[in-house]
TIPA-738798 format. One record per atom (N, C-alpha, C, O): residue number from 1; residue in three letters; chain; atom name; z, y, x. Coordinates in steps of 0.05 Angstrom, whole numbers, plus 5000, padded with zeros to 4 digits. Each point is the difference from the previous one (the first is absolute). Layout:
num, residu, chaine, atome, w, v, u
NUM, ALA, A, CA, Z, Y, X .
...
// end
This chain:
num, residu, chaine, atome, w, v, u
1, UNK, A, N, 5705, 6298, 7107 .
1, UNK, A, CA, 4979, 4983, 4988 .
1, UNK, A, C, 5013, 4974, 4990 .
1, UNK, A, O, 5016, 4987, 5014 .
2, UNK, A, N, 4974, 5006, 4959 .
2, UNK, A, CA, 5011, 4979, 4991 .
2, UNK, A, C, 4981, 4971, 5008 .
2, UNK, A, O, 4981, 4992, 4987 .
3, UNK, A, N, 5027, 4998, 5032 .
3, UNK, A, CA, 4982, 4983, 5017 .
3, UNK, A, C, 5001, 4972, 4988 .
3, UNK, A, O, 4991, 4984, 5016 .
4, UNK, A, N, 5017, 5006, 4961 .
4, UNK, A, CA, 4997, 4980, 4978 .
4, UNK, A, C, 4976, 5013, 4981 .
4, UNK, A, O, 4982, 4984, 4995 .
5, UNK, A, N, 5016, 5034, 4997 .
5, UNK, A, CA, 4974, 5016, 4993 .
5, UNK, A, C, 4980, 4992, 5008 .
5, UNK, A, O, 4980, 4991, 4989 .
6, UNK, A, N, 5026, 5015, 5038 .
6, UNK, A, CA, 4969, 5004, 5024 .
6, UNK, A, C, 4990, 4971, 4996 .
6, UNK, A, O, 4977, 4993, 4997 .
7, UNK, A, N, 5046, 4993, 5002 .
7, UNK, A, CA, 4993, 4963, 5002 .
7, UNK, A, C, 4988, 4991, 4983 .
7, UNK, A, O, 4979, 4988, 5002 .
8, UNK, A, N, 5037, 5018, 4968 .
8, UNK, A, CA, 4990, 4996, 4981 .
8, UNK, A, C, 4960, 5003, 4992 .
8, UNK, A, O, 4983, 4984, 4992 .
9, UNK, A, N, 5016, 5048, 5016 .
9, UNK, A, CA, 4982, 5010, 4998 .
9, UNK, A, C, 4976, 4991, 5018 .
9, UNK, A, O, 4977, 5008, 4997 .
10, UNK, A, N, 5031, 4977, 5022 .
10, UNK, A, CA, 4976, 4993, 5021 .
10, UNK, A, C, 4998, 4964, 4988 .
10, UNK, A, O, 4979, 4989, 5007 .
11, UNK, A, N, 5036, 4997, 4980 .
11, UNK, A, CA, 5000, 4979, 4997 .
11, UNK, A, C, 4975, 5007, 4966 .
11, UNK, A, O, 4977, 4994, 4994 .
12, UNK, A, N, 5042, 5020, 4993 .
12, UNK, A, CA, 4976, 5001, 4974 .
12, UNK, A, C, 4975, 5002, 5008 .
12, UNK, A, O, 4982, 4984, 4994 .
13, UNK, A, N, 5013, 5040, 5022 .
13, UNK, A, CA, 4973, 5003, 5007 .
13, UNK, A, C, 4980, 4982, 5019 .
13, UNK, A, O, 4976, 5001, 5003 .
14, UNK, A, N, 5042, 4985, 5006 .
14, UNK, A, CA, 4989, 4981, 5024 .
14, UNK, A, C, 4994, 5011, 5027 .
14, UNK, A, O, 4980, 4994, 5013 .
15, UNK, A, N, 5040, 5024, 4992 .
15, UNK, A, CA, 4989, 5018, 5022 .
15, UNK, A, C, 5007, 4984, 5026 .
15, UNK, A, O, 5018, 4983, 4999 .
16, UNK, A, N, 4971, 5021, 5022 .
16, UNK, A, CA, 5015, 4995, 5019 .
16, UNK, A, C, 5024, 5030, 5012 .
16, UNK, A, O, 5001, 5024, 4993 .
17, UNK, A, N, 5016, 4958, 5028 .
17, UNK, A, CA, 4999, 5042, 5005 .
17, UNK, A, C, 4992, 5011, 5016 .
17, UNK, A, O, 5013, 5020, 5006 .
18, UNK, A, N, 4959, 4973, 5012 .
18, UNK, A, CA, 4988, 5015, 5006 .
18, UNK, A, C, 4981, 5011, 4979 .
18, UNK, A, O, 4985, 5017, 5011 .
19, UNK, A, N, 5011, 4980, 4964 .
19, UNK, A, CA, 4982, 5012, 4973 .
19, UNK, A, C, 5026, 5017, 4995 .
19, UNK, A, O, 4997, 5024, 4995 .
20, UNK, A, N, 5023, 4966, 5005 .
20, UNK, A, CA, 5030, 5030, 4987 .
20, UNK, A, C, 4996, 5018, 5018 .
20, UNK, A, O, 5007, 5021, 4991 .
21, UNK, A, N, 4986, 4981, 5026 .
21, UNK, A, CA, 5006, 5019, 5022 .
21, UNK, A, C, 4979, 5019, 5001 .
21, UNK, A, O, 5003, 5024, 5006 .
22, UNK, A, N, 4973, 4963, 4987 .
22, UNK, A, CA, 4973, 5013, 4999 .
22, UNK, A, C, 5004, 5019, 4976 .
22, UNK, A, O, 4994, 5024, 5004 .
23, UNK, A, N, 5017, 4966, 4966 .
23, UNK, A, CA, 4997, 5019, 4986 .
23, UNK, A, C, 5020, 5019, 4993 .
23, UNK, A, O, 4997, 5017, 4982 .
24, UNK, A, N, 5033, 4979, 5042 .
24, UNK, A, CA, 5017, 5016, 4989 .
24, UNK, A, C, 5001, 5020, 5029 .
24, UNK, A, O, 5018, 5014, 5007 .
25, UNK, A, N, 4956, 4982, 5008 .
25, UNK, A, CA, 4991, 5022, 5017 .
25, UNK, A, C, 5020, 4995, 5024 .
25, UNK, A, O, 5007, 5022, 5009 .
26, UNK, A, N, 5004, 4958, 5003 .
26, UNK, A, CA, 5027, 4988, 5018 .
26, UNK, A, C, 4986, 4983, 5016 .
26, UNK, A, O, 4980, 4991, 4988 .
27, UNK, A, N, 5023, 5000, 5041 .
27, UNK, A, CA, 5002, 4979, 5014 .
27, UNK, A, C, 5011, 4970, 4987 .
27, UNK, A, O, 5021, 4996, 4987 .
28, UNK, A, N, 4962, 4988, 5020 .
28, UNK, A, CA, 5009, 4970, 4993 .
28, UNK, A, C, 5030, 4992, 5012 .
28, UNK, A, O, 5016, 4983, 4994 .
29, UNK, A, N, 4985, 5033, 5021 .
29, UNK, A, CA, 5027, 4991, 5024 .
29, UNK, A, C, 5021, 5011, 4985 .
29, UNK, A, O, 5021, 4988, 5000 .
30, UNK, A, N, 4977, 5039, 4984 .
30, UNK, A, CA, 5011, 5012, 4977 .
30, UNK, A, C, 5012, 4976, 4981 .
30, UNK, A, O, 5024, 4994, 4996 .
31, UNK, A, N, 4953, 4993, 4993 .
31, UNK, A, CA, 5007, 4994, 4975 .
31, UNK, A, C, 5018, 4975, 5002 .
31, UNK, A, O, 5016, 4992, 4984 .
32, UNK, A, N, 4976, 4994, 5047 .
32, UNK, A, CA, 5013, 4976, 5005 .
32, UNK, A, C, 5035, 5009, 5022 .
32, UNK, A, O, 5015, 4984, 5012 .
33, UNK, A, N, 4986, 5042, 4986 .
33, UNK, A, CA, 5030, 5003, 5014 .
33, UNK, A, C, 5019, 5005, 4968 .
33, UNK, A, O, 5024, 4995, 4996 .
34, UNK, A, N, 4957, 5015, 4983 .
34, UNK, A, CA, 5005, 4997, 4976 .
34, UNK, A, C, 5014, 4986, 4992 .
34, UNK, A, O, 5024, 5000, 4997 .
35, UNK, A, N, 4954, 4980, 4998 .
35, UNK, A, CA, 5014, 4961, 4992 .
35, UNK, A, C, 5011, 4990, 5014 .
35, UNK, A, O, 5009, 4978, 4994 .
36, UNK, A, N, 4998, 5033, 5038 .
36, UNK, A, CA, 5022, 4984, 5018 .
36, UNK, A, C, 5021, 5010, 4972 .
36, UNK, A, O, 5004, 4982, 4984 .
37, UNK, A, N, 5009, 5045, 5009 .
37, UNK, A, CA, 5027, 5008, 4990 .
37, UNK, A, C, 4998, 4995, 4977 .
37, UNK, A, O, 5011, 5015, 4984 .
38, UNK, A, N, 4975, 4965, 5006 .
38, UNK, A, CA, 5002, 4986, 4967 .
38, UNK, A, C, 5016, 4990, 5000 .
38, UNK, A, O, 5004, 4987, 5020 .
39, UNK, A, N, 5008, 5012, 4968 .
39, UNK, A, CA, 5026, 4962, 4996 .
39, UNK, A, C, 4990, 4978, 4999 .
39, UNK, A, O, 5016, 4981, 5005 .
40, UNK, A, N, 4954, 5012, 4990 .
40, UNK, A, CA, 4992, 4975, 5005 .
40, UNK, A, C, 4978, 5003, 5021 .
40, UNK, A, O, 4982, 4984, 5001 .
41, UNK, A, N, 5020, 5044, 5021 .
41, UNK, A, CA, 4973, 4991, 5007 .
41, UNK, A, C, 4973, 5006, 5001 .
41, UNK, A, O, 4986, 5009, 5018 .
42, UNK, A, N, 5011, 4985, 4964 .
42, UNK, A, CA, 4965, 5005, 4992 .
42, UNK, A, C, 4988, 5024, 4998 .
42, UNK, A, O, 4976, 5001, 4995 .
// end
């Protein structure tokens, strides 16, 4: 997973990531062990 994507993509939309998680059918805890292995993070 390209997890600058995911970032990208939750910032355009204004998601939080518990809303990413809801629609990509994943746990919030998912989306945020995610953005731990970003390079910035988020």
């Amino acid at each position: 997973m390209d997890f600058n994507n995911l970032k990208l993509f939750r910032k355009q939309k204004g998601f939080t990531q518990e809303q990413t998680a809801e629609r990509l059918g994943v746990s919030r805890q998912a989306v945020a062990k995610w953005a731990h292995y970003s390079p910035d993070g988020e």
